[in-house]
matplotlib code that plots the C-alpha trace (Angstrom):
import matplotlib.pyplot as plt

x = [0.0, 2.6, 4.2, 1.5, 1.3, 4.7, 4.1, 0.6, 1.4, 4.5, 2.1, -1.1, 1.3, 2.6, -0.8, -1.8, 1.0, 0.1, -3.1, -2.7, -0.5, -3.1, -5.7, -3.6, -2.5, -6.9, -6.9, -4.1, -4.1, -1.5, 1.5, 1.3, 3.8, 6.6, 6.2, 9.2, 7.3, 4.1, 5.4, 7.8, 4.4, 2.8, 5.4, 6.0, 2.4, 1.3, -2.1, -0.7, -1.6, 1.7]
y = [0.0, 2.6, 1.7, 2.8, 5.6, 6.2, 6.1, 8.1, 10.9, 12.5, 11.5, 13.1, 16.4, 16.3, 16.7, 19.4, 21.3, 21.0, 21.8, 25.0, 26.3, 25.9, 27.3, 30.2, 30.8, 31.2, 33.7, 35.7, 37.7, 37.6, 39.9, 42.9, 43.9, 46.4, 49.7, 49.5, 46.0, 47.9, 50.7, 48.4, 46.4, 49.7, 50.9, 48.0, 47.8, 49.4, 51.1, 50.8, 47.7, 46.2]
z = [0.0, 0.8, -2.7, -4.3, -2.2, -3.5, -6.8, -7.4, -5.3, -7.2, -10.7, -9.2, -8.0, -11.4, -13.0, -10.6, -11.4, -15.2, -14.7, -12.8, -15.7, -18.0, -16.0, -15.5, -19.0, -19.7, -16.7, -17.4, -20.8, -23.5, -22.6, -24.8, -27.7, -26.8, -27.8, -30.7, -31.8, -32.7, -34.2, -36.4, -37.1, -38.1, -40.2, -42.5, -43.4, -46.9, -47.7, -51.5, -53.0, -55.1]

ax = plt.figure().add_subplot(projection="3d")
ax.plot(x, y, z, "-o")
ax.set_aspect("equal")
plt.show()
């Protein structure tokens, strides 16, 4: 009994952990673009059709 003990427990922490970084990855938003990002976004995009 305490073998299995052994062996679910680190398995069953192991899944908790993975699931709390997914959980948190739907709570928190995306981190947002640096300002020089944007701006480089911005400026390399054409109104002008080629």
């Amino acid at each position: 009994m305490a073998v299995l003990l052994a062996v679910c427990i680190p398995a069953l922490m192991l899944g908790v952990v993975l699931a709390l970084g997914r959980y948190e990855e739907l709570l928190l938003p995306p981190p947002a673009e640096s300002a020089d990002a944007a701006r480089d976004a911005a400026e390399n995009t054409s109104t002008t059709p080629l």
